[in-house]
C-alpha positions in Angstrom: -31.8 -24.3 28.2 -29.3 -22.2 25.7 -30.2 -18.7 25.6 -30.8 -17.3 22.2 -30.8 -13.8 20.4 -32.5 -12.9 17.4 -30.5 -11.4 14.6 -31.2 -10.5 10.8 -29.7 -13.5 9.6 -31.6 -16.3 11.8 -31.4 -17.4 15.3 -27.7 -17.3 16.9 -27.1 -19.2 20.1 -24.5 -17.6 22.6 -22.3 -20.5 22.5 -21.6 -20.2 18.8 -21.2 -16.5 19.5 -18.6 -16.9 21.8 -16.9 -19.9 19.4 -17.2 -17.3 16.7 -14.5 -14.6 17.4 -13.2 -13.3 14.4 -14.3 -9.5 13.7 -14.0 -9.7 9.6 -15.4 -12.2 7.4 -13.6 -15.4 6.4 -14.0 -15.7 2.3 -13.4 -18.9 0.8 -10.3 -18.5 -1.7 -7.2 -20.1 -2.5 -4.4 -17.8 -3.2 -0.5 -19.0 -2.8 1.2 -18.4 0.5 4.9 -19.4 2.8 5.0 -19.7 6.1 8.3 -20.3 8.4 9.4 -20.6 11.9 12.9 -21.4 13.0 13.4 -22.3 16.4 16.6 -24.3 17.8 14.4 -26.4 20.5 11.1 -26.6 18.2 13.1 -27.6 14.9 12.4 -25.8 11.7 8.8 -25.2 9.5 9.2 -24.0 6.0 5.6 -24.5 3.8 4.2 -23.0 0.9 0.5 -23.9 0.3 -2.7 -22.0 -0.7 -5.3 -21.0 1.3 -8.7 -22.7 2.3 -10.1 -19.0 3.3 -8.5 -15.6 4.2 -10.2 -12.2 6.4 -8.9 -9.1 6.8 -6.7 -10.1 10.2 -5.7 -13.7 8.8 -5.9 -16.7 6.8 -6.4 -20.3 6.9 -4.8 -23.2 5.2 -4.3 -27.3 6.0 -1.8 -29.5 6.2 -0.2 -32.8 7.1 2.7 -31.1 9.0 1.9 -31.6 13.0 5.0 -29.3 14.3 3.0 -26.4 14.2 1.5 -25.2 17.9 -1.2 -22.8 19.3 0.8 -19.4 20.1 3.3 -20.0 17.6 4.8 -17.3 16.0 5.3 -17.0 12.2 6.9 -15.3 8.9 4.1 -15.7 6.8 4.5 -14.8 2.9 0.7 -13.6 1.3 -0.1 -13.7 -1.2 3.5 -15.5 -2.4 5.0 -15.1 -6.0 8.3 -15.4 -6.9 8.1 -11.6 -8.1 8.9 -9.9 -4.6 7.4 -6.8 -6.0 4.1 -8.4 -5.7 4.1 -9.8 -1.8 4.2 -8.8 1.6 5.6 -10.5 4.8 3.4 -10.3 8.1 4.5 -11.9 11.5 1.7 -14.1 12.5 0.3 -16.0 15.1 -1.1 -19.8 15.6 -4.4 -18.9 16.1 -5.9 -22.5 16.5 -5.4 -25.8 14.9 -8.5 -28.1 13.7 -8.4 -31.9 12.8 -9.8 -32.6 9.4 -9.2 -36.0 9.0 -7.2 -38.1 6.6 -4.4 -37.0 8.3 -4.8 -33.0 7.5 -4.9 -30.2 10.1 -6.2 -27.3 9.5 -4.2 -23.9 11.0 -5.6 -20.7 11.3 -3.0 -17.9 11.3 -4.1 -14.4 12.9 -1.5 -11.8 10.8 0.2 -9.6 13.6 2.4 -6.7 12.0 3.7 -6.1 8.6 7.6 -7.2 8.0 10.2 -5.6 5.3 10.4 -8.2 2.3 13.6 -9.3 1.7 14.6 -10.0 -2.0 
């Protein structure tokens, strides 16, 4: 039997709880971003996308690329524009990677730290 606690907004079970790790709220948006990696053994990522959802540590956005990894580290433009006045670089992380069929993933970034932008 699953052991469930009573909240304001319904029943929660503990498994979902423990599934459900993120301590800011994911909003649904689509805003531009770039991510990179360069590695000489893992070969080279360079994307630029939009978003499926973003929260305050990280964002999330799908793809057909399948070189990306759990643990990976990233340079991750957000939001991107052309105008460099008007982004910021972060460092992120590969935080997990979801299938969602017809032959998308889906990769959730956690942001780490802040980076200069370079022009």
């Amino acid at each position: 039997m699953t052991e469930r606690h009573q909240f304001d907004s319904g029943t929660v079970g503990i498994t979902e709880m423990l599934e459900d790790r993120r301590r800011t709220e994911r909003v649904p948006v689509s805003l531009p971003f770039r991510v990179s990696y360069a590695d000489g053994d893992a070969g080279k990522i360079e994307e630029a996308g939009a978003t499926l959802n973003v929260s305050f540590e990280g964002l999330y956005f799908s793809t057909q690329n399948r070189s990306y990894t759990v643990g990976m580290f990233l340079v991750v433009t957000f939001p991107y524009s052309h105008h460099s006045e008007h982004r910021a670089n972060f460092f992120g992380k590969v935080a997990r990677i979801d299938s969602l069929g017809n032959g998308l993933v889906g990769i959730a970034v956690k942001l780490v730290a802040v980076t200069p932008v370079s022009s």
